[in-house]
VMD Tcl script that draws the C-alpha trace (Angstrom):
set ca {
  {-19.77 -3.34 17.71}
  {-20.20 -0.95 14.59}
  {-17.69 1.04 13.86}
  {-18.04 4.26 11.94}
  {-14.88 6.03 10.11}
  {-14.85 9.39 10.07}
  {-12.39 12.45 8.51}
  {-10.70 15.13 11.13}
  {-12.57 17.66 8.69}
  {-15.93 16.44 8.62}
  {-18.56 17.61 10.24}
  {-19.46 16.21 13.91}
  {-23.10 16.48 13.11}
  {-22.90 13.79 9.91}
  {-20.55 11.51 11.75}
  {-23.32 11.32 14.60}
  {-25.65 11.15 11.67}
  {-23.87 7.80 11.16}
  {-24.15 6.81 14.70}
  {-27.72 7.36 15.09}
  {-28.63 4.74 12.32}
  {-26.62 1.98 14.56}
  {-29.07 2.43 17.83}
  {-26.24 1.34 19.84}
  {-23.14 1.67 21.29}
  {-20.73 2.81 17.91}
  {-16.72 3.01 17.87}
  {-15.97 6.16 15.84}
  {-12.48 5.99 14.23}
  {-10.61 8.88 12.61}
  {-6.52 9.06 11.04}
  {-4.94 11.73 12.91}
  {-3.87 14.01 10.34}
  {-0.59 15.12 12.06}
  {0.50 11.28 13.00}
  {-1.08 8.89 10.50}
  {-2.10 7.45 14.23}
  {-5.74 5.44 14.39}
  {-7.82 7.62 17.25}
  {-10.78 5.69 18.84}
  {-13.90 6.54 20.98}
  {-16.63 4.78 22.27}
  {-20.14 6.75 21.74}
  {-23.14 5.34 23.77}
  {-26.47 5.86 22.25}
  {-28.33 8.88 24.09}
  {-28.94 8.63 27.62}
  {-32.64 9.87 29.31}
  {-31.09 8.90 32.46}
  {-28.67 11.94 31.52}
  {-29.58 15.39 31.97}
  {-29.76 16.83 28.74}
  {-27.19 19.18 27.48}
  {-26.74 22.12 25.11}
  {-26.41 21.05 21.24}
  {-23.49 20.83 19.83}
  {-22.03 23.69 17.83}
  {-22.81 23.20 13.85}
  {-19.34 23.68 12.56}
  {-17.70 21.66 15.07}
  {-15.59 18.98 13.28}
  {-15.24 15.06 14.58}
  {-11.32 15.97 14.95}
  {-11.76 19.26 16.94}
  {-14.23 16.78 19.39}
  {-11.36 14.37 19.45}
  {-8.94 17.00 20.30}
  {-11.58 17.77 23.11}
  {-11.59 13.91 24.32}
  {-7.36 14.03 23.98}
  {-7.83 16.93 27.69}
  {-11.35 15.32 29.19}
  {-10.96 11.61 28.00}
  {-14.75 11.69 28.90}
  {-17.94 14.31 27.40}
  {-21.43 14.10 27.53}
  {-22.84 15.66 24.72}
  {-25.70 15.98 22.60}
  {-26.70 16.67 18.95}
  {-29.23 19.50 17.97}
  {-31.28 16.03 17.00}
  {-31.36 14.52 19.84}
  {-33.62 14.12 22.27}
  {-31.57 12.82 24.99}
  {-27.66 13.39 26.28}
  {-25.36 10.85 24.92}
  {-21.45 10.19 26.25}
  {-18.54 9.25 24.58}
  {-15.52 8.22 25.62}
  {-11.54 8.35 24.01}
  {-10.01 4.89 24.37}
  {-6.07 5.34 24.72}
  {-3.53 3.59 22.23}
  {-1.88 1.28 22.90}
  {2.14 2.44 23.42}
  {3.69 -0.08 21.85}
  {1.66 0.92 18.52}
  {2.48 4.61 18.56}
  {6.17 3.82 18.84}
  {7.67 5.02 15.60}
  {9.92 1.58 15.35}
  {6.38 -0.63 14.58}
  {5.23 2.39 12.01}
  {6.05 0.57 9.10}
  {4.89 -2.81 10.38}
  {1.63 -1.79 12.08}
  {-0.64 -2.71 9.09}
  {2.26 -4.88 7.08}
  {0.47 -8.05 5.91}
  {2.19 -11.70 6.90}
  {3.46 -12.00 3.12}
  {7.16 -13.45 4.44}
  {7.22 -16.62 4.63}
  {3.60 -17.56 2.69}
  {5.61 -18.78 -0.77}
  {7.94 -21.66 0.69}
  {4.54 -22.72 2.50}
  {2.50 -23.02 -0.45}
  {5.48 -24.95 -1.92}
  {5.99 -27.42 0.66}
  {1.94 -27.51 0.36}
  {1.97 -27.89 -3.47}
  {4.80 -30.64 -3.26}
  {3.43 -32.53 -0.73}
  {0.50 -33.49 -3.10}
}
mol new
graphics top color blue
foreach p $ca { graphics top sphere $p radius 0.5 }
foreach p [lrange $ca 0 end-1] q [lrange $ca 1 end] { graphics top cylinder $p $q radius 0.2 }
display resetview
């Protein structure tokens, strides 16, 4: 599934931009600016099973449409170039991940360990 990163400041209308070239299903990712936490939602690609909605507002930013999904979990929405209503859909974190014990570890890479491996590697030649 294609992922698309996005800024809390940037504009709602380019990240869907991004979306649309996908013409599928898209993850949309943003940093929350107040956490450092990864925030996730599922788009779908616009529905003509769905009645169609109002555009969204211009200056609306991807994290003020987050902060939407954080009270509804769930909007249908559309974009002022779209034909057709589209959904998306805020997929919780995990707990374990938000807990501030695991901050520093979350993205940590396995590096402990690795050197005594590649010696007993290299002397085993």
């Amino acid at each position: 599934m294609p992922i698309v990163m996005t800024q809390p400041a940037e504009s709602l209308n380019d990240a869907m931009g991004m979306v649309s070239i996908h013409g599928r299903a898209v993850l949309v990712a943003m940093l929350d600016p107040q956490t450092d936490e990864l925030q996730l939602m599922h788009v779908t690609v616009p529905q003509p099973a769905l009645q169609v909605a109002k555009p969204s507002s211009d200056r609306l930013t991807v994290g003020e449409f987050f902060d939407r999904l954080g009270t509804d979990l769930m909007i249908e929405f559309r974009m002022k170039f779209w034909k057709h209503t589209a959904v998306a859909h805020k997929i919780p974190a995990c707990a374990a991940m938000q807990s501030q014990n695991t901050a520093t570890a979350r993205y940590s890479l396995p590096t402990q360990g690795l050197k005594p491996a590649l010696a007993t590697a290299a002397s085993n030649r």
